[in-house]
N, C-alpha and C positions, 0 to 999 in steps of 0.2 A: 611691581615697584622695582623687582631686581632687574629686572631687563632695559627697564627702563633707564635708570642707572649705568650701565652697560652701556647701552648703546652710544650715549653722549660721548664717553669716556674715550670708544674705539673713534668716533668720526674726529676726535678731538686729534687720538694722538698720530692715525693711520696720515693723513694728513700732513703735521708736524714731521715726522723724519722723511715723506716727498720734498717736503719744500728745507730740508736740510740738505738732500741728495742733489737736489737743482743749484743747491747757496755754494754748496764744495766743486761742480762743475761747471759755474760760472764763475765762480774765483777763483781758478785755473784758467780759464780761457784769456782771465784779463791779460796771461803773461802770452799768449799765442807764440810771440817769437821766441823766449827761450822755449818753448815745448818744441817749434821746430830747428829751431837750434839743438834740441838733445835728438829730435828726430835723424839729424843731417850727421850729428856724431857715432850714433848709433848706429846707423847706416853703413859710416866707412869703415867704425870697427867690426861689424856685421861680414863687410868682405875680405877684410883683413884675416879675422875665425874662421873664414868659409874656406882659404887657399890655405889654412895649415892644416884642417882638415880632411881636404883634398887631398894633400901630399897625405897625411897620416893614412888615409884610407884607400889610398893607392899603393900603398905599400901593406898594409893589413887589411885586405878587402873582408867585407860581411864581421870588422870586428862590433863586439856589445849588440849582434844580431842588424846591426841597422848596415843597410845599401848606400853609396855615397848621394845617393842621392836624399837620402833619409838625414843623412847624417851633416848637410848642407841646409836640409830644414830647419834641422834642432837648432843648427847656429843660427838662425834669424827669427825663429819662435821667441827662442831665449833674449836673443836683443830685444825682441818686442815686451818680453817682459819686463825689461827694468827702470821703466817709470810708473806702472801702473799698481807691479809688486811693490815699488819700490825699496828694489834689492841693495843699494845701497845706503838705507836706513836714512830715517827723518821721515819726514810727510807728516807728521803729528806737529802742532803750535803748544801741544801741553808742554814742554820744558820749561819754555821760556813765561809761558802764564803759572806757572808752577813759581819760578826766581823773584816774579812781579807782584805775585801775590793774587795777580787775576783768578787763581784756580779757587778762590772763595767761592767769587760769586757762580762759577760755572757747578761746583757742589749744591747748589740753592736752585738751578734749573728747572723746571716743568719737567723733567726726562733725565733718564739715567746719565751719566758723566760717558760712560764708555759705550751705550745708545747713538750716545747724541753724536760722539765722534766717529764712531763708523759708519753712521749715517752721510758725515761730510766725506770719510777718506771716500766713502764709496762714488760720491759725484766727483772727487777728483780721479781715482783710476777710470772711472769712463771716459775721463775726457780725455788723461795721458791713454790710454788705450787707442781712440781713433787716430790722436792726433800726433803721438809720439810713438805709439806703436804700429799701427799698421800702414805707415811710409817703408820701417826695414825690412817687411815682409814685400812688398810690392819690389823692392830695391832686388831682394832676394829672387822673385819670381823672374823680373827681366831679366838681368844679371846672368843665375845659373840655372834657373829652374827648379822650384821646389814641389812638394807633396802640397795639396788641399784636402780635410776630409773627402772619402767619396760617398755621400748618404745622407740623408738627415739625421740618422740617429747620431753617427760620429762626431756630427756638428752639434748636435745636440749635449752630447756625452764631454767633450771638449768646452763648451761656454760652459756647463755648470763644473765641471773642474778649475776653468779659471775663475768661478765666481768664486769655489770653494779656497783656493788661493791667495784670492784678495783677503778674504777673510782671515785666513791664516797670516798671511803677511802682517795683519793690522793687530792681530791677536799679539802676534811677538812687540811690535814695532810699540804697543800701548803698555807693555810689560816694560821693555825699555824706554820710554817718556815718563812712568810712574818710579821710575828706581829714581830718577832725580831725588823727589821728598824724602830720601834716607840717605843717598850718597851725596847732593848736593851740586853733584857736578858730572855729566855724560858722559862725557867725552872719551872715558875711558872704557866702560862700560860700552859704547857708542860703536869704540873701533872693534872691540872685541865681539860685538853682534855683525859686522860689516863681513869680518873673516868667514866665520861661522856660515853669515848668510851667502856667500860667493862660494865658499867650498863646499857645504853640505848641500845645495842646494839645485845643484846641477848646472849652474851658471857656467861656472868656467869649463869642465866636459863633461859628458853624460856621467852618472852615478852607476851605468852597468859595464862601467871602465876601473871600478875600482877592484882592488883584491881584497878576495876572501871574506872574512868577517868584518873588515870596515865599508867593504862596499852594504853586506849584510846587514850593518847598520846604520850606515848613510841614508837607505831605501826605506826604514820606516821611523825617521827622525822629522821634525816639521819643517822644518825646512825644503824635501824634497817634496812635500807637498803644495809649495810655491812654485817650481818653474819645473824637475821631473817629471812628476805624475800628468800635471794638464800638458804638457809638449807631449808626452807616450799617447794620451787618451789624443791627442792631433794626427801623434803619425798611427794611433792605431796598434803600438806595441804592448797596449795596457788590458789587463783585462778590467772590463769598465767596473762592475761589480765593487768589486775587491779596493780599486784605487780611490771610488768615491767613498767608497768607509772610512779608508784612510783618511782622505783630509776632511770628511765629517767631525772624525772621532778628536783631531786635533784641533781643529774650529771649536769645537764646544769645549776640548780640557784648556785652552789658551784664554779664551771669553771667560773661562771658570774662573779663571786666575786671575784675571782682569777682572772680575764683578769682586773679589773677594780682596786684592791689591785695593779698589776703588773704598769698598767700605773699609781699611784699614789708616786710611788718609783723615778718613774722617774723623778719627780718635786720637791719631796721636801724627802728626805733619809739621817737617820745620819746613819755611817757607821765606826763601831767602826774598829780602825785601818787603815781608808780610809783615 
């Protein structure tokens, strides 16, 4: 009788977050032209980073360990990351269902609140992935010529650091959508996750550019396990082991936060226009 039980349960739910995964990247695609529109801006600030680069690393050759040609990478890894991360915060519709009151009925779901929604962000970074992100990489390869893993394991080692990524990114990004129910209002909260997410996170220069102990702890903040550790495990300067614990360890303490945020909603939520 228990198995039996079971098994309905898992075909029910295994199911349910595929066809969540397909609903978040076809409701992205519907917008095609702004993704190639952020693809096309991405791109130009991609070569813009890549020639101050150049110059910096023509002038301090082999600095933060990376070859300029390494270092021409990182800058178009990094652009490819910021739709998919999305390192500029948002990609979540909880605030706004949160103001309207919608976030009731999504509390009452068949599936967890924060299940249900990384199930969608995840079909939307797939889709900004091919379709926003790997144009500035190609931009980059004509262009100046960049690094490609060389091997299946790096490639290997590299996709599940980006997957670990996403996850991290959605881990924060859902922490920041849930602070609405107490603060009421983002925005501020909003800008100050934006900073945070562009400085600590290796966006604007590598994090083995920083001095002393704030680089020390730039490297194991979660942050840098959105756009540092997966571009290292790309060009290869990571050791794989060690980097995927990292953004393990902060996937699961940010999800923590999130499942424990999620049931704290439940008890006690003002819910503007609810």
């Amino acid at each position: 009788m228990r198995n039996r039980a079971i098994t309905p349960w898992r075909c029910q739910t295994i199911p349910l977050y595929a066809r969540l995964v397909r609903y978040g990247f076809r409701k992205h695609a519907t917008y095609v032209w702004a993704a190639l529109a952020g693809a096309f801006t991405n791109s130009v600030f991609g070569i813009l980073r890549a020639y101050i680069l150049i110059a910096l690393w023509q002038a301090r050759p082999g600095l933060a360990g990376y070859d300029m040609t390494d270092a021409v990478t990182y800058c178009f890894v990094t652009q490819a990351f910021i739709g998919p991360m999305q390192l500029f915060g948002g990609g979540l519709g909880l605030p706004e269902r949160i103001r309207s009151g919608d976030i009731a009925l999504d509390l009452v779901r068949p599936a967890p609140l924060q299940a249900w929604t990384l199930a969608e962000d995840a079909g939307r970074a797939a889709y900004l992935f091919l379709v926003r992100g790997i144009p500035p990489m190609l931009v980059g390869a004509l262009v100046f010529g960049i690094h490609f893993p060389d091997g299946p394991g790096r490639w290997l080692a590299f996709l599940t650091g980006f997957t670990l990524g996403v996850v991290v990114s959605f881990g924060w990004r859902y922490l920041i959508a849930l602070s609405v129910c107490w603060l009421l209002d983002d925005r501020g909260v909003a800008v100050v996750s934006l900073v945070l997410s562009t400085f600590f996170s290796g966006m604007m220069i590598p994090l083995h550019l920083f001095p002393g102990w704030l680089g020390d702890l730039a490297a194991v903040l979660p942050w840098a396990a959105m756009v540092q550790l997966p571009t290292d495990l790309y060009l290869g300067h990571a050791p794989v082991a060690p980097a995927l614990a990292l953004q393990a360890l902060w996937a699961v303490v940010l999800l923590g936060l999130g499942t424990a945020g999620t049931r704290a909603i439940r008890h006690k939520v003002v819910i503007q226009g609810g």
